[in-house]
N, C-alpha and C positions, 0 to 999 in steps of 0.2 A: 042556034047559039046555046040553048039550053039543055039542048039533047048533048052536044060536045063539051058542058062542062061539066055533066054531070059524067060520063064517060070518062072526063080526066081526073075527076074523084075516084070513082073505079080503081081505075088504073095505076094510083098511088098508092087506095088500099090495099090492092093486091099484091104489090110490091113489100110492104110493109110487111103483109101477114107470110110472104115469101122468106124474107130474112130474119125472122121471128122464129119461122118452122123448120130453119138450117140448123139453128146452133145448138147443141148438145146441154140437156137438164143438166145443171151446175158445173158451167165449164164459163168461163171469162177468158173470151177474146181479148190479144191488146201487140199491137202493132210493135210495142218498145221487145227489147232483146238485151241478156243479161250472161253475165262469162258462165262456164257451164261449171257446176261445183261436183261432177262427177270423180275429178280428180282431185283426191282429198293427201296427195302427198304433201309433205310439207316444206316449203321452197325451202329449205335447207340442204334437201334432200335431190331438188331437181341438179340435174345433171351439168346445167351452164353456172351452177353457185354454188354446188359442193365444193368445199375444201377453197372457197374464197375467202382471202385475209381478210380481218375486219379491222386487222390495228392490235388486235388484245391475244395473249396469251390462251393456250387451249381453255376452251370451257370449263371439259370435263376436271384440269387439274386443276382451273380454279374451285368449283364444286369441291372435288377432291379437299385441297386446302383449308376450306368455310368450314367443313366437317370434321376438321380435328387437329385445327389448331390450337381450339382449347387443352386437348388432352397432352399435346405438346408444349402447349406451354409449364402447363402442373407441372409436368413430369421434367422440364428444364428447368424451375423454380425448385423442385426437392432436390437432384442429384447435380444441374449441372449442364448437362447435353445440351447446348441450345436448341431450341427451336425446330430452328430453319436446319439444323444440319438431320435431326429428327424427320420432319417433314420432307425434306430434298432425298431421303435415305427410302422414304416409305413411296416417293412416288415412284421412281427410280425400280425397286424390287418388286411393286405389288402392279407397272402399268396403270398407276391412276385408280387405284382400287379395282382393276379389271383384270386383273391374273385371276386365273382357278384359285388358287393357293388363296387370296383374298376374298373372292364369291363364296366360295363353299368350306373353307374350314375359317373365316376372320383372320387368315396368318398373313399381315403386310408386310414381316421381314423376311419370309422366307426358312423360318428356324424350325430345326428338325427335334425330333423328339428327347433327346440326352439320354444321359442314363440316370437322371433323376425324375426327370417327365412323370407324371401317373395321370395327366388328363387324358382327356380324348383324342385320338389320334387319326392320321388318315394319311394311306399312303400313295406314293404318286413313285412317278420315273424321273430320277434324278441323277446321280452319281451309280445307282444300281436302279435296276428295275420296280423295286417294289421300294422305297425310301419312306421312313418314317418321318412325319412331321408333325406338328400340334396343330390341333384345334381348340379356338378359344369361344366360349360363348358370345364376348361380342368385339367389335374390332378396337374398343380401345383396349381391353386387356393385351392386347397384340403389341399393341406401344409400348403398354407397361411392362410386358414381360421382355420386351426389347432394352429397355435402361436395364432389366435383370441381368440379361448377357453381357450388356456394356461393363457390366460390375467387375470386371474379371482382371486377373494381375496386368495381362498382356496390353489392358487399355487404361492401366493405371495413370501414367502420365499424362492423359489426355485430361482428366479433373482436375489440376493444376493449373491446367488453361481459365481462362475468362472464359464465362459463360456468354458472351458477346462476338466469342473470337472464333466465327464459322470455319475461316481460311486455317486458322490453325486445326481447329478441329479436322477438317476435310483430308489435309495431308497426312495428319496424326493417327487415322483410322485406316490411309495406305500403309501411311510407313509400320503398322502395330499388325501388318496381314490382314486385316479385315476384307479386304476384297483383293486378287490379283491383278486386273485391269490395269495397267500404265497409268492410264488416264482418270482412273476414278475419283480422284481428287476434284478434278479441273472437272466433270459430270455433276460432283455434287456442288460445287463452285457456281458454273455455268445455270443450274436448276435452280438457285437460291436468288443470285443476281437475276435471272429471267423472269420469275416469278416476285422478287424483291421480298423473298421471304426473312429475310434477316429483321425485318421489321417489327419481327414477334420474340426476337433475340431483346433480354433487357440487362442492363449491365447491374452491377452487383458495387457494394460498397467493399473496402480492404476485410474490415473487419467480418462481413456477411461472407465473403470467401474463402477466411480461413476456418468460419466454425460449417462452411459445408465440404469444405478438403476434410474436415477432422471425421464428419461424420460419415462419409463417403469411404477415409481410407479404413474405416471402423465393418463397413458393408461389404468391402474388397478381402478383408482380413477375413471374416468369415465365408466369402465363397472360395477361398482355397481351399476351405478341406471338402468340401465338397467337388474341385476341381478332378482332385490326388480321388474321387471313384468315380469318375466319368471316363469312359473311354474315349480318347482321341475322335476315332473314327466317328463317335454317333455326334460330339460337340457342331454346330453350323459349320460346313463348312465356310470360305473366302469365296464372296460373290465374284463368277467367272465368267461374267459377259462377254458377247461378242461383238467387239466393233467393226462395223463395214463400213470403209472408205468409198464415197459415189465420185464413178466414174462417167466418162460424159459417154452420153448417150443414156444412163441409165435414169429410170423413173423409180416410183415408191412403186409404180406397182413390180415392175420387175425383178427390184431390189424382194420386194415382198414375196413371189414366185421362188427365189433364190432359197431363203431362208423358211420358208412355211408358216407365213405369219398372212394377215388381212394388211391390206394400206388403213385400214381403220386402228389396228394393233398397232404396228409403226409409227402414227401421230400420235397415239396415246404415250407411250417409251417413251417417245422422243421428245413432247409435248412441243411438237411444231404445230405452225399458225395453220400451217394449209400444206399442200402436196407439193409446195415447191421447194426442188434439192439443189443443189450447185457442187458442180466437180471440187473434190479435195473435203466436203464435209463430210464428220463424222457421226455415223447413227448407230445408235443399242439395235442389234438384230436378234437379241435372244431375249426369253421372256422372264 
């Protein structure tokens, strides 16, 4: 009896000192299991939830908007411009702050060099191969020198308007050639009501309107003689986008394929919620 119990002492200790002398100096066995964090994309990014609606308006033009509405607004508080037609203009031309034109020279409107320009300059393929445009130190000066061009006789009548009055604005800057587009009106219309940027539009007393007409037609008077040495040709041209009607069968990406653009560019333009297109819609395919 005493021989087999000290034998099944034995027996235990050696089992002991057996699985003592498997496991690995500073390693911690543990039966539990855990998702694997090798894959460090970001579910934004995975391929079953990109480009799913959340409800809200793009991100990026929100982002976009947060960062310079201030500047639009100043700049509709001194001359006039509302807002929202500022803002709906810059996301429209510059893709959300993601055109070249906007990355690398701070130009959100697209405006080319003049023939008064003396800043910095950089050229791109536009109307001609090598097209001269500004460069501004930082993107609000891009705003501000955007009310600069608004200054001119051709948009004279549009500072007459209420500084609250987007819909007039919108039409007033087709009917006065600012863009060719048909529809540019209803673009900047559409992007203001989508975003509910009019919200930053603030309306003005009688008398606050006529001493900023007074001062304004005071700023328009003086850019005409400076008009009378600009050449025609080098002034901004009329923003000449291209709209492409989806037809069925067609996706953003093929639509994208068509035009040489990303389906990530095309949301941006377009400032859709997610990839989905429906036959008879209208989308900016140029940048």
């Amino acid at each position: 009896m005493g021989c087999k119990f000290g034998f099944a002492i034995l027996f235990v200790a050696l089992l002991v000192l057996s699985g003592c002398s498997s496991r690995r100096p500073g390693t911690l066995r543990t039966s539990k299991t855990y998702p694997s964090s090798r894959n460090n994309t970001p579910e934004t990014n995975h391929p079953n939830t990109r480009g799913r609606s959340t409800g809200h308006t793009s991100s990026s033009g929100n982002s976009y908007i947060d960062r310079y509405k201030s500047i639009a607004i100043s700049e509709m508080n001194q001359y006039g411009i509302p807002a929202s037609i500022k803002l709906a203009q810059a996301l429209l031309e510059s893709g959300n702050g993601n055109s070249y034109l906007a990355t690398e020279a701070n130009n959100h409107f697209g405006i080319k060099c003049g023939g008064v320009w003396e800043g910095r300059s950089i050229t791109r393929p536009d109307d001609g191969p090598n097209d001269c445009f500004r460069v501004y130190s930082n993107p609000d000066d891009s705003f501000k020198d955007h009310s600069q061009f608004l200054l001119r006789k051709r948009y004279e009548a549009l500072f007459t308007l209420k500084k609250d009055d987007y819909k007039g604005w919108a039409h007033g800057l087709k009917k006065a050639g600012y863009a060719t587009n048909p529809r540019y009106a209803y673009l900047l219309i559409d992007l203001i009501e989508r975003y509910d940027l009019h919200r930053y539009d603030k309306a003005e007393t009688f008398v606050e309107q006529v001493k900023r007409e007074d001062q304004v037609e005071d700023l328009i008077k003086e850019k005409e003689v400076l008009e009378e040495v600009v050449p025609p040709e080098e002034v901004k041209k009329p923003v000449a986008m291209i709209i492409y009607q989806v037809k069925a069968n067609d996706t953003l990406y093929s639509i994208s394929q068509q035009y040489g653009l990303s389906v990530d560019e095309l949301i941006q333009i377009n400032a859709l919620e997610d990839e989905n297109i429906s036959v008879g819609q209208l989308l900016v395919v140029s940048k």
